[in-house]
C-alpha positions as CSV (number, residue, x, y, z in Angstrom):
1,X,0.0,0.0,0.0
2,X,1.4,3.6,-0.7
3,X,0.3,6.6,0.7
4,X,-1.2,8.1,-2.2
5,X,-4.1,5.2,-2.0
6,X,-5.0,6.2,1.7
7,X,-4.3,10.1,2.5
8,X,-6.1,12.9,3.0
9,X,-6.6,14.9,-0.2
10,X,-8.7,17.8,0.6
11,X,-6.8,19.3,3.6
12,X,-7.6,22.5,5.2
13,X,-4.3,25.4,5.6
14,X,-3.8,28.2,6.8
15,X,-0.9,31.2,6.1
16,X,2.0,31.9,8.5
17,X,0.9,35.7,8.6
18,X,-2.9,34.2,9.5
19,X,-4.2,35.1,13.2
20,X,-4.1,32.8,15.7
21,X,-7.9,33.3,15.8
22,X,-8.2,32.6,11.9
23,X,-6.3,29.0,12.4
24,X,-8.7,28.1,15.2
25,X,-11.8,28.9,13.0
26,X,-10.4,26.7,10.6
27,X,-10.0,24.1,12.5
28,X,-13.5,24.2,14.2
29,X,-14.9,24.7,10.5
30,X,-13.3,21.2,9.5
31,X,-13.3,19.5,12.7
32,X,-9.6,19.2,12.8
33,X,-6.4,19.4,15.1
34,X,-3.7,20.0,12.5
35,X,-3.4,22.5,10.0
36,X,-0.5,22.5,6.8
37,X,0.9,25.9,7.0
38,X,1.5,27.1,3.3
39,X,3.1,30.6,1.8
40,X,2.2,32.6,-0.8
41,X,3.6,30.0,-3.3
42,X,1.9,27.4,-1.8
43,X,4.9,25.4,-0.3
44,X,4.5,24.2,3.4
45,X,6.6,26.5,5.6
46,X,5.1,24.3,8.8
47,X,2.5,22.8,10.3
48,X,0.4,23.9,13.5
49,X,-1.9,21.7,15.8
50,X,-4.6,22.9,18.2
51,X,-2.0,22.3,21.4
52,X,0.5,24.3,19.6
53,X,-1.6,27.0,19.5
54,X,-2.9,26.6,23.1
55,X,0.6,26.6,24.0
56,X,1.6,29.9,21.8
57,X,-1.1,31.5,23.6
58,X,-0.6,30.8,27.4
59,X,3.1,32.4,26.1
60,X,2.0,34.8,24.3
61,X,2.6,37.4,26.8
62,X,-1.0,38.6,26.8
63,X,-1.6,38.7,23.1
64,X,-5.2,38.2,21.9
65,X,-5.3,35.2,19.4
66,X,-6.2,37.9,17.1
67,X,-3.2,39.8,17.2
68,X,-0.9,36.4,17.1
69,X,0.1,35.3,13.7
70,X,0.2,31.4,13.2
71,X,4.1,31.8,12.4
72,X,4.5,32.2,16.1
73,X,3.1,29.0,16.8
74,X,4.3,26.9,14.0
75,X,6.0,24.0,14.1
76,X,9.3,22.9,12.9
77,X,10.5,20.6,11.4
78,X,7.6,19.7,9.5
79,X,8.0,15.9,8.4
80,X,6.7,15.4,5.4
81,X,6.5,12.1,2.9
82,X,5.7,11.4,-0.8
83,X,2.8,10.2,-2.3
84,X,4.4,7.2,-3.9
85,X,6.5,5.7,-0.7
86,X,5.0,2.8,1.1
87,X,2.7,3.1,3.9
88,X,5.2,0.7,6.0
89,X,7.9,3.2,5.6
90,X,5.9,6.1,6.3
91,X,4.9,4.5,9.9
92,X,8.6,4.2,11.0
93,X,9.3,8.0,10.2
94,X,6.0,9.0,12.4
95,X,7.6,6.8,15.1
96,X,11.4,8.3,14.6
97,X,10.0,11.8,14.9
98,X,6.9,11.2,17.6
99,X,4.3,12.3,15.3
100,X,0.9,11.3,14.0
101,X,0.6,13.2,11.2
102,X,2.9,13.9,7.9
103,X,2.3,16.2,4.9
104,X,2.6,14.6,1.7
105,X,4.3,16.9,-0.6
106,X,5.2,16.9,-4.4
107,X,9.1,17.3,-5.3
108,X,8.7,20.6,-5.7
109,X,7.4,21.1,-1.4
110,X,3.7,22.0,-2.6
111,X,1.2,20.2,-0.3
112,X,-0.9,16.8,-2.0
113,X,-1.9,15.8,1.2
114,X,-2.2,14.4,5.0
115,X,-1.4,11.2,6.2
116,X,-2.4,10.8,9.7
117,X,-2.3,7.5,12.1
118,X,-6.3,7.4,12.0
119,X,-5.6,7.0,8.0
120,X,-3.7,4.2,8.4
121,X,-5.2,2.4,11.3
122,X,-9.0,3.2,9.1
123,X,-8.0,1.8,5.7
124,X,-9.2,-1.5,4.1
125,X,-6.6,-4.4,5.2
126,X,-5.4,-6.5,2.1
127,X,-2.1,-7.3,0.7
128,X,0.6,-5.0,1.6
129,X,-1.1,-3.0,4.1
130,X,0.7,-2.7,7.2
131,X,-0.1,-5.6,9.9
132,X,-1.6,-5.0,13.3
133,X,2.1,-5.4,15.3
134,X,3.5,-3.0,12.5
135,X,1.0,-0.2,13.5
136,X,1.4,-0.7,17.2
137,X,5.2,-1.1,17.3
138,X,4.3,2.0,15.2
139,X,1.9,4.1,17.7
140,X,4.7,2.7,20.5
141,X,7.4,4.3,18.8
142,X,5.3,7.9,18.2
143,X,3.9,7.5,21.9
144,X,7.4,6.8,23.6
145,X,8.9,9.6,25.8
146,X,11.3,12.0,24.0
147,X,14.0,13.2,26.4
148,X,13.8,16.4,27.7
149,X,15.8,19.3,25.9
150,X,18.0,21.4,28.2
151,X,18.1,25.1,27.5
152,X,21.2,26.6,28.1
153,X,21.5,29.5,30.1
């Protein structure tokens, strides 16, 4: 199975220079928790999730989520796949870098798509699709505690 047979094609985004308040109508518009953050050229720059913004805005040093642009809560690295890699792959990055979601990009960085955890676990099993101990070695792997980051002083 490769991802182009099971992602999401119509994906909501939103602008780095978008309010705060605009991404969180978004994603109450299309019931979602992850948002592809594209520029004026329509390459993803990042990606922002409804905790990200929650956390931008307890930070935000008592900015309204109107007057906070996504860009401040964006973020980076965004891990990304292709639309013609296979699914098996894909759930070994998502482990490697904790996350359940991936934007599926062209060569060229232009978004095709989403591929989330819920696609995978949701699609029709047959041959080549991942296995049951694949996903969950999988979801252990993007569930596993990441050590904590020092900042230096």
């Amino acid at each position: 199975m490769i991802v182009k047979d099971i992602m999401k094609k119509d994906v909501a985004t939103c602008a780095p220079t978008d309010s705060v308040a605009t991404a969180i109508k978004i994603m109450r518009d299309h019931r979602c928790g992850f948002l592809p953050v594209v520029d004026s050229h329509g390459v993803v720059t990042g990606v922002v999730t409804d905790r990200d913004l929650c956390f931008a805005l307890a930070d935000g040093r008592h900015r309204t989520p109107e007057h906070m642009a996504v860009k401040d809560a964006v973020s980076h690295p965004v891990f990304s796949c292709f639309p013609h890699e296979n699914v098996k792959a894909v759930i070994a990055t998502m482990a490697k870098h904790h996350v359940r979601r991936l934007t599926v990009l062209n060569e060229q960085g232009h978004l095709q798509g989403v591929l989330s955890m819920d696609d995978i676990v949701q699609a029709p099993r047959g041959r080549g699709t991942p296995t049951a101990e694949e996903i969950i070695d999988g979801l252990k792997g993007i569930y596993k505690p990441r050590p904590i980051e020092s900042v230096a002083s």
